[in-house]
N, C-alpha and C positions, 0 to 999 in steps of 0.2 A: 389687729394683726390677721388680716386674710388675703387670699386669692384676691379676690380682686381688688385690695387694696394694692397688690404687688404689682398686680399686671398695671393699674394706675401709674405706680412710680414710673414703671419704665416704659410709658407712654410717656411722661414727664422727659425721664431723662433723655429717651431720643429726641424730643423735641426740643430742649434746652440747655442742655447743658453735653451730650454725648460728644459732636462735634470739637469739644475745646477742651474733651478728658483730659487729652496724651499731656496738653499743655498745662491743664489748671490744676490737674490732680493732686500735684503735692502740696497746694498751698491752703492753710485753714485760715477760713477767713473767723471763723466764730460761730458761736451756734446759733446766732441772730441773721447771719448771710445767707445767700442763697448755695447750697452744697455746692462742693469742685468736686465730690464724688459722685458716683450713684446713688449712693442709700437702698442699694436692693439686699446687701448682705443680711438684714434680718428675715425676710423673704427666701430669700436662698437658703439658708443656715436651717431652715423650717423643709426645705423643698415645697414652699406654696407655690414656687413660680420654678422653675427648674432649669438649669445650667444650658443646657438644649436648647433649651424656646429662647433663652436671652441673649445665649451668643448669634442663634440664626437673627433673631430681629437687630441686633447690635449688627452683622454682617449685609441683613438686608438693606439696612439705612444707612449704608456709613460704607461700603464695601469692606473685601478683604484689608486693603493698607490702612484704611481709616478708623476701623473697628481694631486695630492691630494690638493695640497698649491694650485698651477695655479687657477683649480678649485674651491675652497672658493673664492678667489680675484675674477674670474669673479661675484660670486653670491654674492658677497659685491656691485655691482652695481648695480645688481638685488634689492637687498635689499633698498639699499637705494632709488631707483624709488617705490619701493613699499610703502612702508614707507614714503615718500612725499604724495604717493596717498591717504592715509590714516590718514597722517595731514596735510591736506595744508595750515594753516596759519602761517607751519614754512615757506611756500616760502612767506607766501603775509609780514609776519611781515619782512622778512631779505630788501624785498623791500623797505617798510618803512623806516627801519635803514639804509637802503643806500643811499636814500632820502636826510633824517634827517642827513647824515652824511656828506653830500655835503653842504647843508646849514650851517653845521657847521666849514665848510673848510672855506667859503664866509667870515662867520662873524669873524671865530677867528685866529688871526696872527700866533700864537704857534701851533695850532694842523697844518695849513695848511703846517709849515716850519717844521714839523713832516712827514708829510704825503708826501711831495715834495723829500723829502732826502730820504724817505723806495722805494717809484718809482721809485725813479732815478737812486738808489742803492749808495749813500751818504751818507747812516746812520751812517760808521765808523769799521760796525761790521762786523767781518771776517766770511764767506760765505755769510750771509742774502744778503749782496750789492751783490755778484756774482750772484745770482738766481733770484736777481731781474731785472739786466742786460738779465741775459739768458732768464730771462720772455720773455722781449717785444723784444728780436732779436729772437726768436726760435719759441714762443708760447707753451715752454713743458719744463716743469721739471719733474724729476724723484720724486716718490713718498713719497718717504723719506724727501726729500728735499721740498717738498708741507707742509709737516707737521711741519719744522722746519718751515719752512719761519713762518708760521702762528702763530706757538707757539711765536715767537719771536715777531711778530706784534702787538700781543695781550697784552701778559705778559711783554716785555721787554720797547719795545719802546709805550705802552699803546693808540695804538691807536684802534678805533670801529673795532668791529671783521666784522661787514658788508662793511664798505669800502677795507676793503683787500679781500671778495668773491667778490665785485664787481670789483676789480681790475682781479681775476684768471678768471673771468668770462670774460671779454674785451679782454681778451688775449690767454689765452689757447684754443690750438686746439681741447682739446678735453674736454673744459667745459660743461659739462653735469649736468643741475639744482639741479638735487638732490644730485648728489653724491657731488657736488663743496657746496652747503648749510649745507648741514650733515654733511659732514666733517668739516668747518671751527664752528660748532655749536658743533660737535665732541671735537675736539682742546680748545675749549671755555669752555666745561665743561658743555655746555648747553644740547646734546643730549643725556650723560645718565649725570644724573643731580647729578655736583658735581663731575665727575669721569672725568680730564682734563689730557691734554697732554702737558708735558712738555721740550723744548728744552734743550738737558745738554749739552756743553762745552766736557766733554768726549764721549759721544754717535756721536756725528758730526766728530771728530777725527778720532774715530774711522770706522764709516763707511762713509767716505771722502778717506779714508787710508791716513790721514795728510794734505789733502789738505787745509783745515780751522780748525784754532783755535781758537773760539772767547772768548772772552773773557768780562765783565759785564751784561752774563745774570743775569734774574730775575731766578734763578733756583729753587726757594720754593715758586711760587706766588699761592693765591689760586683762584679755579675756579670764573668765571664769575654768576653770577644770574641772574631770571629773575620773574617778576610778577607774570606771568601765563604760565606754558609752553602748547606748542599745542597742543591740544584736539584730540583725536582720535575722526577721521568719520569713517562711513559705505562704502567700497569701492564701488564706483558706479560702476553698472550693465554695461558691453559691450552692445550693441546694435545689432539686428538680421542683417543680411545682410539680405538687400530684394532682389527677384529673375527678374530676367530680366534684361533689358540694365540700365548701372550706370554709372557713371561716379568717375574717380579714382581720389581723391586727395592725392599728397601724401608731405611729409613735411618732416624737417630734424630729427624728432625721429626715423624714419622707412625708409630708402631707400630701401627696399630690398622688392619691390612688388609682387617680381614673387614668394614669398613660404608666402603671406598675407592668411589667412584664409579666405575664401571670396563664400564659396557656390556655389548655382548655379548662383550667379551674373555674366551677361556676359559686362565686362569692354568693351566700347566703344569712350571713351572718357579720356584721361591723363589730372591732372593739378599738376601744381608744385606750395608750396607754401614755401617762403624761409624768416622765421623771424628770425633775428640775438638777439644778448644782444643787451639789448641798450648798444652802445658807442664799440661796436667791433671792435678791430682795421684790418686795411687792410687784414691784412695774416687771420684773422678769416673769415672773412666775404668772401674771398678768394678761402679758402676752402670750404665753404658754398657752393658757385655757384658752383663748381665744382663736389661736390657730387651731387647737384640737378640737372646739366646736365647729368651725369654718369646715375644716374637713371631714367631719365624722357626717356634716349636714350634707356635703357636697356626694361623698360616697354612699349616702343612704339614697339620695333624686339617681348616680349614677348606679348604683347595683339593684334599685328597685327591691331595697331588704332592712330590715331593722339595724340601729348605729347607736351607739352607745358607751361609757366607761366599763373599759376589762375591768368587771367586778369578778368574783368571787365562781367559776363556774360557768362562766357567761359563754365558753363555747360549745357548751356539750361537751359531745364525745367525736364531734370534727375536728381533722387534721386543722393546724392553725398555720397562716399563712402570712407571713411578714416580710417587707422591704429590709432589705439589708442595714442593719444599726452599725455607723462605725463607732470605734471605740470613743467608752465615753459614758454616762448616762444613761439612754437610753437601752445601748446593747448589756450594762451589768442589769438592766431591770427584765429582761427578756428574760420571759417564763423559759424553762426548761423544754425542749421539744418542739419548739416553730420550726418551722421551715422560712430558710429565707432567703429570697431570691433577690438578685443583682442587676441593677439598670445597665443597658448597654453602654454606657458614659463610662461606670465605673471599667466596668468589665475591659472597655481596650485601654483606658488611662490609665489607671493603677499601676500596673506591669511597668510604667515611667516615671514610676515616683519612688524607686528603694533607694535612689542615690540624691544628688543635688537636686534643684529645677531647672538647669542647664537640657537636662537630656531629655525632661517632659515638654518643655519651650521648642526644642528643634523637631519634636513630632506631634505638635498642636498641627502642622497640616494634615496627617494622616487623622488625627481622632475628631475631626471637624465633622458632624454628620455630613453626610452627601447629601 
């Protein structure tokens, strides 16, 4: 998991497969095919290759109409980071419920022999068991295939819609707090309230091209509810870079230090800080170290300065200087006291994501670098 593995993929993907996104995208051939996605979301979700450089090369190869679809789907991830930022008690409440959803594993014999066979991929139902398989051997399912699993989790076989994010969370490479909560609160009917996603028996067929036919879905179930849904906050203010010697910490929302906004700070000092999900299985966790070495190596050749694990004391008595963490992970492990500063991307996008992605979609023209 590095930089220049990322920048690889999407040499790949403009070379083979970009062109035939808009059309092939939804359909999962298997993990043995050649992708109808990109595969750059665990890249991104790390920022080893960054939203910026992918949409301008996706634009440059493809123009504005032909990059058109590619382009929304990256600012759906944007969106959804936004949109966390601006309710956060959709992440602390899905915690709660995955909590509470654990306890309820403990205490109740039926929901845990529910819960055991959708993991295991035991449940009976034709594809759900395959993607759940391909979950924890791969770490990656296609996107389509994300949404059934969930749809079926929730509606069919009724189990907490939080125990299945905390499941994609554990496991996928490129689970990313906001977009993995949204989405699974998406699917539930909870994100736009009342407006759910439903698994059909013919839509799987179809883009499977046959490979699964299930059959006893819930296919008319209605959305999920909820008491109170998440309040919209005031997005919190970036923080000034202060000027003179800092110290860089940097974390798994942002590998990509050497294009941080950052002033006239002169970095003197690297630390790396690596918080997993809780309960991340190997290959996550895996990938983890690996991009945090990739980058701690890359910003020690670009700041000409020592790079290393934030241990214990590791910056002195320098102001400490951080990429912005959005909620999640990474931001509750942030030492008290950083500063931390906000990429131009976030900075004009964000402001377009406290409602649907309707109104972030009609002003991808304006946040498109020039």
């Amino acid at each position: 998991m590095t930089r220049a593995a990322g920048l690889e993929r999407l040499a790949a993907f403009l070379e083979e497969g970009g062109a035939s996104y808009a059309a092939a995208r939804n359909v999962d051939l298997g993990p043995e095919a050649r992708p109808t996605t990109s595969v750059l979301s665990p890249y991104l979700r790390r920022r080893l290759i960054t939203e910026a450089e992918v949409v301008a090369a996706a634009v440059s190869a493809f123009g504005d109409e032909g990059a058109e679809k590619f382009v929304s789907e990256v600012f759906w991830r944007t969106y959804f980071k936004g949109h966390l930022e601006t309710h956060p008690t959709a992440w602390t409440e899905y915690l709660a419920l995955a909590a509470e959803g654990h306890q309820r594993l403990a205490a109740e014999a039926g929901l845990r022999r529910t819960y055991a066979a959708a993991v295991e991929g035991r449940s009976g139902i034709d594809g759900f068991d395959a993607w759940a398989r391909e979950l924890v051997a791969t770490g990656w399912l296609h996107n389509h295939a994300r949404m059934w699993f969930a749809s079926i989790w929730i509606f069919t076989l009724r189990l907490p819609w939080a125990l299945g994010a905390d499941v994609f969370m554990r496991h996928l490479v490129d689970g990313d707090p906001a977009s993995n909560t949204l989405s699974w609160r998406w699917v539930a009917g909870l994100h736009t309230r009342g407006k759910h996603y439903v698994a059909r028996a013919e839509n799987i067929r179809r883009y499977t091209t046959g490979r699964f036919d299930p059959v006893g879905l819930d296919e008319y179930p209605d959305a999920l509810d909820e008491p109170m849904p998440p309040r919209e906050v005031p997005l919190p203010p970036a923080d000034h870079e202060p000027a003179g010697d800092v110290a860089l910490l940097l974390h798994l929302d942002d590998l990509h230090p050497e294009s941080l906004p950052l002033g006239t700070a002169n970095v003197v000092r690297i630390g790396g800080l690596v918080a997993h999900a809780d309960g991340a299985s190997d290959r996550l966790r895996a990938a983890d170290e690996a991009a945090m070495a990739d980058a701690l190596a890359r910003a020690a050749a670009h700041f000409g300065c020592p790079a290393g694990r934030a241990e214990n004391g590791w910056a002195g008595d320098l102001p400490v200087l951080t990429a912005w963490a959005t909620i999640g992970p990474s931001a509750m492990a942030l030492p008290t006291g950083c500063r931390r500063v906000r990429r131009a991307w976030d900075e004009k996008a964000w402001p377009s994501a406290t409602r649907g992605y309707s109104r972030m979609r009609k002003a991808i023209p304006l946040l498109l670098p020039g």
